[in-house]
C-alpha positions in Angstrom: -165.0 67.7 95.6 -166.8 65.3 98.6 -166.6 62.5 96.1 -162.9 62.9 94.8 -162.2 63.1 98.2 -163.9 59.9 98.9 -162.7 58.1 96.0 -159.2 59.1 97.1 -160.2 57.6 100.3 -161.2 54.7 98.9 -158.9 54.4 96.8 -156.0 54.5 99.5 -158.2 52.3 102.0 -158.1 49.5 99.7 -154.4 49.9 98.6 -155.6 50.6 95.2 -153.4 53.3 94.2 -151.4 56.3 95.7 -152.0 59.7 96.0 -148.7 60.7 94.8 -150.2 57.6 91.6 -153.1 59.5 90.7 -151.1 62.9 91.1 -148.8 61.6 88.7 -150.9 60.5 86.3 -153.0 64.3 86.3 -150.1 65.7 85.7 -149.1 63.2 82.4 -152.5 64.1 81.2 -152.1 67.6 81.5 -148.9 67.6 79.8 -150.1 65.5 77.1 -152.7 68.1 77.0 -150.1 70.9 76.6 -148.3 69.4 74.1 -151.0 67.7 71.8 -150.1 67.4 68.5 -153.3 67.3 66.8 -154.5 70.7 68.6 -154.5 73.2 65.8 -151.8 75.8 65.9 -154.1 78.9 66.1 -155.2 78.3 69.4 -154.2 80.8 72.2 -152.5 79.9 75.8 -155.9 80.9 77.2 -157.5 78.3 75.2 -154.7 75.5 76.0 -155.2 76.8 80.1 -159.1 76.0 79.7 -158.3 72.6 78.0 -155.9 72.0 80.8 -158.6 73.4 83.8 -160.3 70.1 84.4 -157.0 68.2 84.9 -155.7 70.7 86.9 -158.7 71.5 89.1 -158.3 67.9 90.2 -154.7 68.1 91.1 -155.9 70.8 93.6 -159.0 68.7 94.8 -156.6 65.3 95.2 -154.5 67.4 97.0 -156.9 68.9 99.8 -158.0 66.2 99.9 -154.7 64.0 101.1 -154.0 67.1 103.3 -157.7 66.1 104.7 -158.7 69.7 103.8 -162.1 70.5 102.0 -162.3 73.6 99.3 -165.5 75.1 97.8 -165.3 74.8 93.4 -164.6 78.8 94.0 -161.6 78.2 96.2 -160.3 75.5 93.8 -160.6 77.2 90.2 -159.4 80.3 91.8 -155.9 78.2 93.3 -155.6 76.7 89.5 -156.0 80.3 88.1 -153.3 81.5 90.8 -150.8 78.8 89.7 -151.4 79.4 86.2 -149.6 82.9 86.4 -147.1 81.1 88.9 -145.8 79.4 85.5 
């Protein structure tokens, strides 16, 4: 989490890229993830949501993190888990 939250940082210090960049690229990837293709038919939604928990875990740290907020791995997986049942 401290060094997403200092890459963001960094990131936004040097003009780099925007948060709402970076946010929109995690949530291209996860789509792509979502809708792959090549992922064999068989698979369950809980499979597709664990696929999906890394690029969504840090959509929650990027935003903390631009709302200068700082979340224990616990507090994080367990917001993803609490917007997966939002969808």
């Amino acid at each position: 989490m401290m060094s997403t939250r200092r890459a963001n940082r960094d990131f936004l210090i040097k003009g780099c890229i925007l948060t709402a960049e970076i946010d929109r690229l995690l949530a291209q990837a996860e789509l792509a993830l979502v809708a792959d293709p090549n992922r064999p038919a068989e698979l369950r939604g809980a499979n597709v949501d664990a696929i999906c928990f890394p690029v969504r875990f840090l959509r929650q740290a990027l935003q903390a993190s631009s709302e200068g907020r700082s979340h224990s791995f616990a507090h994080l997986a367990s917001r993803v888990g609490q917007m997966k049942r939002e969808r």
